[in-house]
C-alpha positions as CSV (number, residue, x, y, z in Angstrom):
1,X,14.9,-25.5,-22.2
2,X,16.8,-22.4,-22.8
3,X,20.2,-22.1,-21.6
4,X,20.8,-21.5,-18.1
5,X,22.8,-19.0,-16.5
6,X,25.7,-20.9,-14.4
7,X,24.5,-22.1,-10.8
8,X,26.4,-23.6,-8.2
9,X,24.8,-27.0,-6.6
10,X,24.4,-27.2,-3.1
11,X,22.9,-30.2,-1.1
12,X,22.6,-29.5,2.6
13,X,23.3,-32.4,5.1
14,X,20.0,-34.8,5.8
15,X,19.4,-37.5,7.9
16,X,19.9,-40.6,6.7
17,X,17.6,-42.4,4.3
18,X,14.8,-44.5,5.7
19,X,12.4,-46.2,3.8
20,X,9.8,-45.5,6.4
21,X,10.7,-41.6,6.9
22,X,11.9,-40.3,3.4
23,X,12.4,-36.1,3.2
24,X,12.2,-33.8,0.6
25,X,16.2,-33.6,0.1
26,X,15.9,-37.5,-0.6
27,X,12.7,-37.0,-3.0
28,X,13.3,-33.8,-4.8
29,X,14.9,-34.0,-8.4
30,X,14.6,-38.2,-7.9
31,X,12.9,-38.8,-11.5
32,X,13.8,-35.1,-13.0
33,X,17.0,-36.5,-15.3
34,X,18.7,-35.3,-17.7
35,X,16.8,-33.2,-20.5
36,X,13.6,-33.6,-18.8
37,X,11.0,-30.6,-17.5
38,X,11.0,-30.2,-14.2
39,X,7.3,-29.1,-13.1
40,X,8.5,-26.9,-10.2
41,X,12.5,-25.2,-10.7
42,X,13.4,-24.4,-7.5
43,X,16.4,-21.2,-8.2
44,X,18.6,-19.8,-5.1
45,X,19.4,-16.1,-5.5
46,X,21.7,-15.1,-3.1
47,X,22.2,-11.4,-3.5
48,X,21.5,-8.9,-0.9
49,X,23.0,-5.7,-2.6
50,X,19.6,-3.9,-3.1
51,X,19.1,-3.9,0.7
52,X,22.3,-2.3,1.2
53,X,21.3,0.3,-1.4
54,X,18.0,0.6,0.6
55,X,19.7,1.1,3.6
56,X,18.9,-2.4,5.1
57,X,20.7,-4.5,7.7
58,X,22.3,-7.2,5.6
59,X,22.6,-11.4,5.8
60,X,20.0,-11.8,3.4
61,X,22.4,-13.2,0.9
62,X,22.9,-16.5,3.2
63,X,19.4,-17.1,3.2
64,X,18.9,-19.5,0.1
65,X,21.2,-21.9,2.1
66,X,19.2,-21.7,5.5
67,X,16.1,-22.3,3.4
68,X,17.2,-25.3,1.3
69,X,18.6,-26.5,4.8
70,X,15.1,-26.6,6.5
71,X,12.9,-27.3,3.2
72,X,14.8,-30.4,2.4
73,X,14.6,-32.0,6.0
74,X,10.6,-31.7,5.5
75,X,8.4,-35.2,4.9
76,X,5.9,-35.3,2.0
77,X,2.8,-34.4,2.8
78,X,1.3,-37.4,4.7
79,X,-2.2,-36.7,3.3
80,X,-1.3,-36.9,0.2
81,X,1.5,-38.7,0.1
82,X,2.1,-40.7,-3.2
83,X,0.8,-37.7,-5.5
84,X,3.1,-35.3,-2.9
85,X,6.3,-37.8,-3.3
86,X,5.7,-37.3,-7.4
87,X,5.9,-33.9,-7.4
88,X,8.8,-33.6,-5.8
89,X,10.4,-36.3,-7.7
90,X,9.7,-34.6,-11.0
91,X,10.9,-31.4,-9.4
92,X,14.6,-29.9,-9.4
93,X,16.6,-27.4,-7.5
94,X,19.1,-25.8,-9.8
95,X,20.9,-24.3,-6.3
96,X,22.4,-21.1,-6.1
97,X,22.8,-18.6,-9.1
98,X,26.5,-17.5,-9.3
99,X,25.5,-13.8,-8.6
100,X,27.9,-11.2,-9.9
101,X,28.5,-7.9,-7.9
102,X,26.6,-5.5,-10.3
103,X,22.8,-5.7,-8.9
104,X,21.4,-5.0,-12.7
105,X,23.8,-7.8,-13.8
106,X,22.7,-10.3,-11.1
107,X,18.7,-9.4,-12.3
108,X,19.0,-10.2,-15.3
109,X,20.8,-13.1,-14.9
110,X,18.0,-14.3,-12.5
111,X,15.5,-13.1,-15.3
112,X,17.2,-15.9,-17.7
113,X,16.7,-18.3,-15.1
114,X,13.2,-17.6,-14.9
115,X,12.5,-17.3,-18.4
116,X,13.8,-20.8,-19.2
117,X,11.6,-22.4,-16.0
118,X,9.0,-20.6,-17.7
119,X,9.4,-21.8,-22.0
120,X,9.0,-25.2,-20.2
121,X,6.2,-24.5,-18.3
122,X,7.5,-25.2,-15.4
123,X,6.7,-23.3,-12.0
124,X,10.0,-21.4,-10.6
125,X,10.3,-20.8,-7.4
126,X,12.9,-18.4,-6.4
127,X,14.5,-18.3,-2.6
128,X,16.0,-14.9,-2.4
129,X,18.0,-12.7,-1.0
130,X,16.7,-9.2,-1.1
131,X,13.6,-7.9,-2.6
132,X,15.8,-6.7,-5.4
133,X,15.2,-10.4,-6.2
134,X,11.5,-10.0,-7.3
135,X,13.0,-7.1,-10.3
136,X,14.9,-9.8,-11.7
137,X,12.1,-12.9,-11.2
138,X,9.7,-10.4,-13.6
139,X,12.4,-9.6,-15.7
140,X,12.1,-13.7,-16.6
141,X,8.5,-12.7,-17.8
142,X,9.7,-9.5,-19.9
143,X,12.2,-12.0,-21.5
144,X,9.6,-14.7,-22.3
145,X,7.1,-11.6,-23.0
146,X,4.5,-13.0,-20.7
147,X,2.1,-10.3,-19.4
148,X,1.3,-10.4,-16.0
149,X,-0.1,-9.5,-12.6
150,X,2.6,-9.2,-9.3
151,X,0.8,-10.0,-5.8
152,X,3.2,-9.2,-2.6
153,X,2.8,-10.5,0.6
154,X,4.8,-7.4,2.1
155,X,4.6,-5.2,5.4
156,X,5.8,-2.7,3.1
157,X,4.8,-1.6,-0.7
158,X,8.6,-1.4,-1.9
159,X,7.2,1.8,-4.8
160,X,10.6,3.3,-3.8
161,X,12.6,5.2,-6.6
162,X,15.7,4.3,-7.5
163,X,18.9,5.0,-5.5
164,X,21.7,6.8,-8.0
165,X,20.5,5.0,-11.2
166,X,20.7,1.4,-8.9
167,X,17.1,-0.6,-8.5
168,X,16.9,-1.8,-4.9
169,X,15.2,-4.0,-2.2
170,X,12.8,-1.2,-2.3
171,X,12.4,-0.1,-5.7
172,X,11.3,-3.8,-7.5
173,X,7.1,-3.1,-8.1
174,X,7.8,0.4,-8.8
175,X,10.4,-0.5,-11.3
176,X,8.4,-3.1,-12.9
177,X,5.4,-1.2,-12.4
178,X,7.1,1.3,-15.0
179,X,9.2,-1.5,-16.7
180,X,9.5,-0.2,-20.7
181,X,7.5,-3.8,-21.7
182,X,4.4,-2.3,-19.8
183,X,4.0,-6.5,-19.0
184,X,3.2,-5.9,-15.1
185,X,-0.3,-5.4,-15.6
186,X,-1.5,-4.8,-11.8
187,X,0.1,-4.8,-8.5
188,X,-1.6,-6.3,-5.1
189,X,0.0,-6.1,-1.8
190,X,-1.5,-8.0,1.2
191,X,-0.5,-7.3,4.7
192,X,0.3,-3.7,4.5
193,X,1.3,-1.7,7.6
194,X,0.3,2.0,7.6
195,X,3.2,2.8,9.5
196,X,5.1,0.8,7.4
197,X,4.3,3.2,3.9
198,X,4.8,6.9,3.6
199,X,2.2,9.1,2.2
200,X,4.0,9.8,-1.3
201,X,4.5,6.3,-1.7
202,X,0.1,5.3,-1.2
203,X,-0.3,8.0,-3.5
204,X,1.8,6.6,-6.0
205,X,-0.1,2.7,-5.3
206,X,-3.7,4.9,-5.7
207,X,-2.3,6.7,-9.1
208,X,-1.4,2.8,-10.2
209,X,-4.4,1.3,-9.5
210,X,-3.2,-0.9,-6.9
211,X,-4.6,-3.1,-5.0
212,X,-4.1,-3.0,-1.3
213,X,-4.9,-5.4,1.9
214,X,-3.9,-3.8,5.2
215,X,-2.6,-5.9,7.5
216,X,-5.9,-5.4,9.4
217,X,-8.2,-6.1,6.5
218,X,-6.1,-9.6,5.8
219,X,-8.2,-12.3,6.7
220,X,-8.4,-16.3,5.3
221,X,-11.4,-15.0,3.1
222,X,-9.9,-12.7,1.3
223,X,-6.5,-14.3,0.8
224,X,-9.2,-17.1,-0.4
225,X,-11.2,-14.3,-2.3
226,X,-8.3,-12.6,-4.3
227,X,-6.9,-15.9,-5.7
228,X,-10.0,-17.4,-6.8
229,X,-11.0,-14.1,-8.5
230,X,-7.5,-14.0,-10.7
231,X,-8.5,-12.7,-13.9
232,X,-4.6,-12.9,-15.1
233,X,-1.6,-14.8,-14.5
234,X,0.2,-14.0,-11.5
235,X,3.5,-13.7,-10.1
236,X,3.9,-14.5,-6.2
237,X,6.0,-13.0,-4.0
238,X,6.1,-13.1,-0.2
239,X,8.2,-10.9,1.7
240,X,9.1,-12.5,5.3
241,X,8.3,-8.9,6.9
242,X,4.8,-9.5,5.9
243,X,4.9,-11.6,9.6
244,X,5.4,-10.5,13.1
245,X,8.9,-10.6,14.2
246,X,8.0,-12.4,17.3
247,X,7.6,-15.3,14.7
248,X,9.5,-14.3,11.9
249,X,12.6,-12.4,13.8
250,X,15.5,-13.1,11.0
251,X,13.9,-10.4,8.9
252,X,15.9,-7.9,7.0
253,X,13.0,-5.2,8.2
254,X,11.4,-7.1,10.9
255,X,7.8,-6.0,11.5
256,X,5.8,-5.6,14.8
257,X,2.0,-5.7,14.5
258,X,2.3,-8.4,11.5
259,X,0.3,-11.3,10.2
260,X,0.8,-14.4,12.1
261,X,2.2,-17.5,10.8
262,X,-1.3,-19.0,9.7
263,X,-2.0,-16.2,7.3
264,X,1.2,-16.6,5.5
265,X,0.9,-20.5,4.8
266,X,-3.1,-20.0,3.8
267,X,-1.5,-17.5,1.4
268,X,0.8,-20.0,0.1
269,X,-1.5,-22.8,-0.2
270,X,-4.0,-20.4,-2.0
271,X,-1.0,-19.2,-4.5
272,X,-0.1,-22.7,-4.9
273,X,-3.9,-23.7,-5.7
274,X,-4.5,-21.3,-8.0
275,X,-4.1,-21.9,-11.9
276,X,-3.3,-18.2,-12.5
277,X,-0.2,-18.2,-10.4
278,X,3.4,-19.1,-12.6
279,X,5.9,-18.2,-10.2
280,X,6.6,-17.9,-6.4
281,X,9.5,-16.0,-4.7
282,X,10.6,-15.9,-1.4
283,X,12.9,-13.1,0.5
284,X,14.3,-11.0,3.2
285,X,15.0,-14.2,5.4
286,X,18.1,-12.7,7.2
287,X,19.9,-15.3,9.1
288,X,22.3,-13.2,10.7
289,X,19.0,-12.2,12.8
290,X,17.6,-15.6,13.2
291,X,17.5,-18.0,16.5
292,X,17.4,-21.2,16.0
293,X,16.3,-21.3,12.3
294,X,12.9,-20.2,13.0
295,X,12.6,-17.5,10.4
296,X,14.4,-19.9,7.9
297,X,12.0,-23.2,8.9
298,X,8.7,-20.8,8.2
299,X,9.9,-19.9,5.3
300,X,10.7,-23.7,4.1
301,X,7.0,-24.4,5.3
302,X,5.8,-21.4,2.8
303,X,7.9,-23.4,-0.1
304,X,6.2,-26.5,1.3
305,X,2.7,-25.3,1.2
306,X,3.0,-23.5,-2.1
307,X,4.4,-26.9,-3.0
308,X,1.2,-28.8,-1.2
309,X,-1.4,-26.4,-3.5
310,X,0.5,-27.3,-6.8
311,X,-0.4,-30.9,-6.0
312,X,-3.8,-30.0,-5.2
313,X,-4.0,-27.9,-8.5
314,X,-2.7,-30.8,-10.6
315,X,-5.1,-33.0,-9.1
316,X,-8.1,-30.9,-9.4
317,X,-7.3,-30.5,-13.2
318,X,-6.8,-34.1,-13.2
319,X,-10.6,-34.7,-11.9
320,X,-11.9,-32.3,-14.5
């Protein structure tokens, strides 16, 4: 593996260990020692700059932690137990990068990250922070010069420009929509809001070819649909704000009018399913915002059931 950029390990408190009632805390990492390639690289990105560039409420930074918290207090999944339990086992979480202040800086740092998970081929799966976070996850492509496709699971289409110079929570597909390396090679954003997008900015999607789901068109057909008809390798991202705030209130943009809980875990599972996808992100959890960890534990599910398709991938291949 490449070298790593330098990450901080942090192991949240679980319940104690029970033969009968193992978690993912007590599983993950378990048979991923030293020098070996972990199949999914879970990477904490705890930067929230970009959203105070984009004029966001911030707390997004914290979220990694909250995450990790309510991921590794899930069980395996009990209908696939034993092939579940693997997975994890031959998994690791690297914890938290060690962000510097200077948002470029803390991207590309993220981007080495990234790039490493990737020489292995390993799946990385990135718990942001901001949507700045999703710049520096493709920047991990650029750097292993890997072409491919970005799908966002977003109230918003975060086309933005640039603030001063600065990339943003805003600015990430436009910026690697325009990235020098011309690797993103199509954008896709599901769960859309009109009210949520200005005019200028669906121009600029129609002018790029995008692809676009409004929240209204979203249904578990065509989350089912555009996955199985991947022509290209895809980087995942899901943006919390995709789902109504009465479910998903710790948001750093909560959304009324969004996609219920369901549609975000089909999505997952779909991502996770699908050969085509390399790389999952997950941001804007804002804990400041949240009660009672519910934006943080629906997240954690999302990781789960990304986590639950890559199992059902591997043993699809498997039967082949």
């Amino acid at each position: 593996m490449k070298t790593f950029p330098p990450f901080a390990t942090l192991v949240p408190e679980l319940p104690a260990v029970r033969a009968d009632d193992p978690r993912v805390g007590h599983i993950l990492g378990s048979s991923c020692g030293s020098g070996t390639k972990p199949k999914v690289a879970v990477l904490g990105f705890p930067f929230e700059e970009g959203v105070r560039l984009n004029g966001g409420r911030v707390g997004a930074a914290s979220a990694p932690a909250s995450i990790r918290k309510c991921f590794y207090r899930l069980t395996p999944d009990a209908h696939a137990a034993v092939s579940f339990t693997e997975l994890l086992a031959a998994s690791k979480d690297y914890g938290d990068l060690i962000c510097p202040k200077e948002i470029t800086k803390a991207q590309e740092l993220l981007g080495q990250a990234v790039s490493a998970v990737l020489s292995d081929s390993g799946i990385p799966v990135v718990l942001g922070g901001g949507h700045e976070t999703t710049f520096g996850h493709f920047l991990g492509f650029v750097e292993a010069q890997q072409p491919i496709r970005i799908i966002n699971f977003d109230a918003h289409p975060d086309v933005r420009e640039r603030v001063s110079g600065h990339p943003h929570s805003g600015s990430s597909f436009r910026d690697a929509l325009e990235h020098p390396s011309r690797l993103c090679k199509g954008y896709s954003v599901i769960g859309l809001q009109p009210q949520s997008c200005a005019r200028n900015h669906l121009e600029y999607l129609q002018v790029r070819g995008a692809e676009i789901q409004w929240a209204d068109q979203v249904s578990l057909r065509t989350i089912s649909a555009l996955f199985s008809g991947l022509a290209e390798d895809a980087l995942v991202s899901v943006d919390i704000d995709g789902v109504d705030q009465a479910y998903a209130p710790g948001a750093s943009s909560p959304a009324t009018g969004g996609l219920p809980p369901t549609v975000l875990l089909q999505f997952a599972y779909q991502a996770g399913l699908c050969p085509r996808v390399r790389s999952l992100d997950i941001v804007e959890v804002n804990p400041i915002y949240d009660r009672d960890d519910q934006t943080a534990r629906l997240a954690a599910l999302a990781v789960w059931t990304f986590l639950r398709g890559v199992n059902d991938r591997s043993k699809q291949h498997s039967a082949k």
